[in-house]
N, C-alpha and C positions, 0 to 999 in steps of 0.2 A: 274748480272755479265755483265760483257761490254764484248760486240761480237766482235772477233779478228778474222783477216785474218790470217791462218797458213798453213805453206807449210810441211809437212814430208815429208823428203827423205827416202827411203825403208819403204813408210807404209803397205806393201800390206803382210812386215813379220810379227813375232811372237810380237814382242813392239809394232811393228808401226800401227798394227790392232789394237789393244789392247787401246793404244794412240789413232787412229782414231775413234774408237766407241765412246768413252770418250769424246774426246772435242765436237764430235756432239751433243751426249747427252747437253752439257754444253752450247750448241746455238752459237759454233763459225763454222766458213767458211773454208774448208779444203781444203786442195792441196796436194793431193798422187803422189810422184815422184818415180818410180820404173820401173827397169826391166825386173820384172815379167811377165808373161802373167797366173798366177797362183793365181786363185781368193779366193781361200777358206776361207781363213779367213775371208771375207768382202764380200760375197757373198752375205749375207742375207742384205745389205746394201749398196751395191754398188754404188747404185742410188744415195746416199746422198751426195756423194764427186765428185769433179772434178779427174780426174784420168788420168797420163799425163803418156805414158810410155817412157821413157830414161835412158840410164843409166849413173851413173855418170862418171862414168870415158871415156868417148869419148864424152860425151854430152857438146857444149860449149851454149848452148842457158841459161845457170843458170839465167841470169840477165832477163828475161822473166816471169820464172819462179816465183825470188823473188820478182818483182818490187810489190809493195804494200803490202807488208804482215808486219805484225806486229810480225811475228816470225817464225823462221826456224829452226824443230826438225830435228836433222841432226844423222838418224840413216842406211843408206843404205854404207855398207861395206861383205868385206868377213869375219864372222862370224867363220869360225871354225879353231880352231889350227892346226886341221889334215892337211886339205887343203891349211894351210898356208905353212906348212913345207915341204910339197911335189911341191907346186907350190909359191913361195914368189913370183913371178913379179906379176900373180892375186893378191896379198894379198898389194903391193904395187902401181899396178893401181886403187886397188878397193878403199881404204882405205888410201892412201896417195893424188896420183893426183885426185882422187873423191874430194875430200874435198878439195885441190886449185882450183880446178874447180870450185865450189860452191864457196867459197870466191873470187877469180876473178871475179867473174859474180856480186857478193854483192859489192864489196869495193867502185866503182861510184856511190852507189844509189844516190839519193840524199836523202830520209829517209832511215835509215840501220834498216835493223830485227832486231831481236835478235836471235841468232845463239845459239839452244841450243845441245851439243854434248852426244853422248853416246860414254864412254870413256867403261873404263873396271880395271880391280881388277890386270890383266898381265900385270901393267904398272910397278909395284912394285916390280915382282920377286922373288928369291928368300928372305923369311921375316927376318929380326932379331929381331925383334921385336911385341907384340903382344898386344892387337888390334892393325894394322897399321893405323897410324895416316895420313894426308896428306904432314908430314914433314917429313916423310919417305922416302929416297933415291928408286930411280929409275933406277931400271937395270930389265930388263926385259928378261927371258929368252928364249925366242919364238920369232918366227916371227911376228906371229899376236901380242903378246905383245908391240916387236919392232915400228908397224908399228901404231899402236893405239896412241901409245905416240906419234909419230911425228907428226902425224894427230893433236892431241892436241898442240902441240907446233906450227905449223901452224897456227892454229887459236888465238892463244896469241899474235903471232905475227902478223897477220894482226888483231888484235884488238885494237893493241897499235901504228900502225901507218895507220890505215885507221878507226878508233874509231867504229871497230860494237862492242857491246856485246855480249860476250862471259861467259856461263857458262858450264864445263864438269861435266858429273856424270860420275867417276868413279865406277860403277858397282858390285857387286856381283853375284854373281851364279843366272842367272833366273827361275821361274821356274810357270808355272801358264797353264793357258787354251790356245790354240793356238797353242802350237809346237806342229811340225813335230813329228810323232814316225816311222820314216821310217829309220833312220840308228842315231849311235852314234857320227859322226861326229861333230855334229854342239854342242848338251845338252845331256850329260850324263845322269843328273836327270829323264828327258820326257822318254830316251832307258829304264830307271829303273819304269818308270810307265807301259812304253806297255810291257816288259817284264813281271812282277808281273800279270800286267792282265791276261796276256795270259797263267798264268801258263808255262812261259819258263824260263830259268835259265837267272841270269843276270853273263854276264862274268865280271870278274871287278878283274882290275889291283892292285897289293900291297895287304896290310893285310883289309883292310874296315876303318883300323883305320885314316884316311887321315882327314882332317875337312874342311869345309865350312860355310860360312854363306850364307844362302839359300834366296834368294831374291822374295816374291811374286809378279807378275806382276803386280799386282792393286796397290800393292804399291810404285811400281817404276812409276807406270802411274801420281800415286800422288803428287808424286816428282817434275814430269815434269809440272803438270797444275800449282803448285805451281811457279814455277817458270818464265810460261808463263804470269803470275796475280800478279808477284811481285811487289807490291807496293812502292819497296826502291828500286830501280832497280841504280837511278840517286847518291844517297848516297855507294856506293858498287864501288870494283875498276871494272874497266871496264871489266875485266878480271878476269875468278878465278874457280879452281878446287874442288869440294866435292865428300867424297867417299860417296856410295849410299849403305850402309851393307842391309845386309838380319834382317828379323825381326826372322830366330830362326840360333845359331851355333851348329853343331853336327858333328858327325863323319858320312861320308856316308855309315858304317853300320848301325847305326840309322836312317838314312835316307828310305835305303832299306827298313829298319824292321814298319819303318811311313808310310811307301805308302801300304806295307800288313797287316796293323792293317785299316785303309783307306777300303780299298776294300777288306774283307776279305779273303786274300790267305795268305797261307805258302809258305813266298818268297823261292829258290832256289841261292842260290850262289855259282859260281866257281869262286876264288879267284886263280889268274892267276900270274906268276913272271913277272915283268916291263919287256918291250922289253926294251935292252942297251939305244935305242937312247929317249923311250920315260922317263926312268931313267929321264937323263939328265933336262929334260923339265918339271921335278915336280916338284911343291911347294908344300911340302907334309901338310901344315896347312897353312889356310888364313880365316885372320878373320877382318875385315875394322871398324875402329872407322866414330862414326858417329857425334863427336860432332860439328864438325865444319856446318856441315849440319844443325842441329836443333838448332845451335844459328843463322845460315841468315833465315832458311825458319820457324821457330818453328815445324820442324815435324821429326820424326822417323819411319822407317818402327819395324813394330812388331807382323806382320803376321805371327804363326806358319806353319812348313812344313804339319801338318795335315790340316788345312785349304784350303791351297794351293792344296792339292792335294785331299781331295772334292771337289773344285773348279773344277778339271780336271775332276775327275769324271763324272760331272755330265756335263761339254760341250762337251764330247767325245761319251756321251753317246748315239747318234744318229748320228755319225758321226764317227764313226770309219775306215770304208772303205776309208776314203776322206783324211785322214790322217797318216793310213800304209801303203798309198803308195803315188804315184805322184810327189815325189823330196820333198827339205824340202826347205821353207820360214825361 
């Protein structure tokens, strides 16, 4: 495999760790751009990567940053709905001017990266249709939904008139080793593993019967190399969206009832009424077609959520403490 310069933005989170073990492993040259000072996830390998801290959204040095790289995982934004809705101007400096920033800094190169995004599944909205396709209308009903699209439509646009490429995954529910279990904010799914563990009730909103397709991180990681090693890169429009589904769909009672079959307990559920405003903000089924995905890259996630969560299992397993508390990545 041929050794590439790669920059991630927000690697020091739950992907972007996950992402940076990964392409080390795979003999490329990394570049961690993050605001963190919050090492956990890359602790045990810190040493292997260059590690720049900035954050994007006040940061203008991008063009520094990118100059030589042969591609830029472009994942550091504000992450959770919660915090988008109580505070949007975060969620539009993190996640909108982040990402002009980052492209202002690329568009003079004089070699362009490859700019690859992580988009999200709240670009779509409320569904009328199921699997959603990528030709599915986009109305988003959140902020962070909001503000993820535009970030995507950003980078369409400066790829069509300053020629980087551009590829988004649009997203499914993440879910794998690395997250936070310190509050519900950011991954539902992670709240419902450290709950289960701990023998505490998982609170959760509506009847359970709500669905998702649950996204393994290795597999979403696989995604992303693939596409860092595309070999049609130059045949492909310069520009172009894939949704990235989860390899199992279910109802997040079955979900619950898959993380206590996993680690042997009898989950506890309090099923809770919608507060009014978060009503409003639910797409109560989402299930993302994946074909357009596995006709460019030939690949499908199809990681079950039992997998996924031995997987957690067993990297939490020594590391508990370092993870129920300290803020979340």
């Amino acid at each position: 495999m041929e050794t590439k310069d790669i920059c991630i933005t927000g690697g020091l989170g739950f992907l972007g760790s996950n992402l940076t073990r990964a392409l080390l492993d795979d003999g490329h040259n990394v570049t961690v751009v993050d605001c963190s000072t919050n090492t956990r996830n890359v602790g045990d390998f810190i040493d292997e990567f260059d590690y720049v801290r900035a954050c994007i959204a006040t940061s203008y040095a991008w063009r520094e940053y990118c100059k030589g790289k042969d591609a830029i995982i472009h994942l550091a934004a504000n992450v959770s709905h919660i915090k988008a809705e109580k505070d949007p101007y975060l969620d539009v400096s993190a996640n909108i001017i982040g990402t002009i920033n980052l492209l202002e800094g690329i568009k003079d190169l004089g070699s362009k990266p490859k700019v690859i995004y992580a988009c999200s599944r709240s670009v779509y909205g409320a569904t009328q249709f199921m699997p959603v396709t990528e030709d599915h209308h986009t109305n988003p009903l959140d902020a962070y939904g909001i503000s993820k699209l535009a970030a995507e439509k950003y980078l369409m646009k400066y790829s069509h008139h300053n020629d980087i490429p551009v590829i988004s995954f649009r997203m499914a529910n993440l879910v794998g080793p690395r997250q936070g279990l310190d509050t519900r904010a950011y991954q539902m799914i992670s709240w419902i593993f450290r709950c289960v563990s701990r023998d505490e009730t998982v609170g959760f909103w509506g009847d359970g019967l709500q669905t998702r397709d649950f996204l393994y991180v290795g597999d979403a990681v696989e995604a992303y190399r693939r596409a860092i090693n595309d070999k049609h890169w130059k045949d492909q429009p310069m520009a172009n969206f894939y949704n990235l589904p989860g390899g199992e769909y279910c109802t997040w009672l079955k979900a619950i009832q898959t993380c206590g079959k996993v680690l042997g307990k009898n989950p506890k559920v309090q099923f809770e009424p919608y507060p009014a405003v978060r009503l409003k903000l639910e797409n109560r089924d989402s299930k993302l077609d994946g074909t357009k995905l596995l006709d460019r890259f030939g690949y499908i996630p199809k990681t079950p959520l039992e997998i996924a969560f031995k997987k957690m299992s067993e990297y939490y397993t020594d590391r508990w403490e370092d993870y129920l508390h300290g803020g979340m990545l």
